[in-house]
N, C-alpha and C positions, 0 to 999 in steps of 0.2 A: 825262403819258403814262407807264405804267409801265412797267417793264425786266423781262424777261425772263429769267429765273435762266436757268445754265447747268444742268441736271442730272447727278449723280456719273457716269453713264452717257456723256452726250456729252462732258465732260469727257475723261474716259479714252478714246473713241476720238480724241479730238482728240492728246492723248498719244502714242498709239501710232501714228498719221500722223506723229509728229513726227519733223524729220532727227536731233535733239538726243539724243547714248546717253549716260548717265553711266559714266563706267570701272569697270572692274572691278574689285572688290577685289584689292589684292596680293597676293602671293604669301608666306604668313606660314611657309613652308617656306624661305625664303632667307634666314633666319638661327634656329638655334634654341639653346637652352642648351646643347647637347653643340659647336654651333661656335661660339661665344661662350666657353663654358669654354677652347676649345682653344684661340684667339685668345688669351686672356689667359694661360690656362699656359705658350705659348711668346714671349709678352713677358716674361714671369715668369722663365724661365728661366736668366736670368743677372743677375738683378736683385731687391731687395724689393720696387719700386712699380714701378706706369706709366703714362702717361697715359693717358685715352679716345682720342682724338684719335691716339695711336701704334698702337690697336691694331684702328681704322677703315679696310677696304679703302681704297686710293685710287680715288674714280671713282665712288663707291659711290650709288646714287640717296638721299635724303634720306630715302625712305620706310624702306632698308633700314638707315639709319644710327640710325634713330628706336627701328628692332623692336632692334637692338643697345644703346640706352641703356637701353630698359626693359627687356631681360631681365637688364641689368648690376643696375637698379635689386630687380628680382624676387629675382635671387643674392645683392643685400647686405641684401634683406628675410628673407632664409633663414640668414645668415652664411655663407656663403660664400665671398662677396666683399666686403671692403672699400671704401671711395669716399670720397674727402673732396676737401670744393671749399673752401677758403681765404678763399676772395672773391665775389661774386656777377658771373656770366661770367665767374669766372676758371677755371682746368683744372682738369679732374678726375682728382684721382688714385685708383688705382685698383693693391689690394694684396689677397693673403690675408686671408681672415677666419677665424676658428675654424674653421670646419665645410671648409674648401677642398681637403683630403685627401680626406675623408671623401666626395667626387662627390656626384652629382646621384641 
């Protein structure tokens, strides 16, 4: 007996009956370079290094802790920011790089 394909058509409404939403994308406004920079210049301020991890809201959702590592990583692809990890999962420090004066 053969089977009956479902077609792209019924498919898709079957989709769109469905309870199932996928979320929405985050919110890539809730951290950007200009708060990111600031976060680290007022770590910076009484100190040469510091770590990632000092300069992470407390509380902060994981998604928003993620947009902060890679704009850390995007600043120390620019020089801006310095970053050196020691050890693998070990901390990240995190200092002036050439360019760190000189903004965004």
């Amino acid at each position: 007996m053969e089977e009956k394909l479902a077609t792209v058509v019924e498919v898709s409404e079957t989709l769109e009956d469905s309870p199932v939403r996928l979320p929405s994308p985050p919110d890539t406004a809730t951290a950007s370079y200009r708060s990111v920079m600031d976060l680290v210049s007022r770590a910076l301020a009484d100190r040469d290094e510091t770590d990632l991890h000092l300069i992470l809201p407390r509380g902060a959702a994981r998604i928003h802790i993620c947009r902060i590592f890679y704009i850390c990583l995007v600043l120390a692809s620019r020089q801006v920011l310095y970053l050196d990890q020691s050890r693998p999962y070990g901390t990240i420090a995190i200092g002036p790089g050439p360019r760190f004066n000189a903004g965004l």
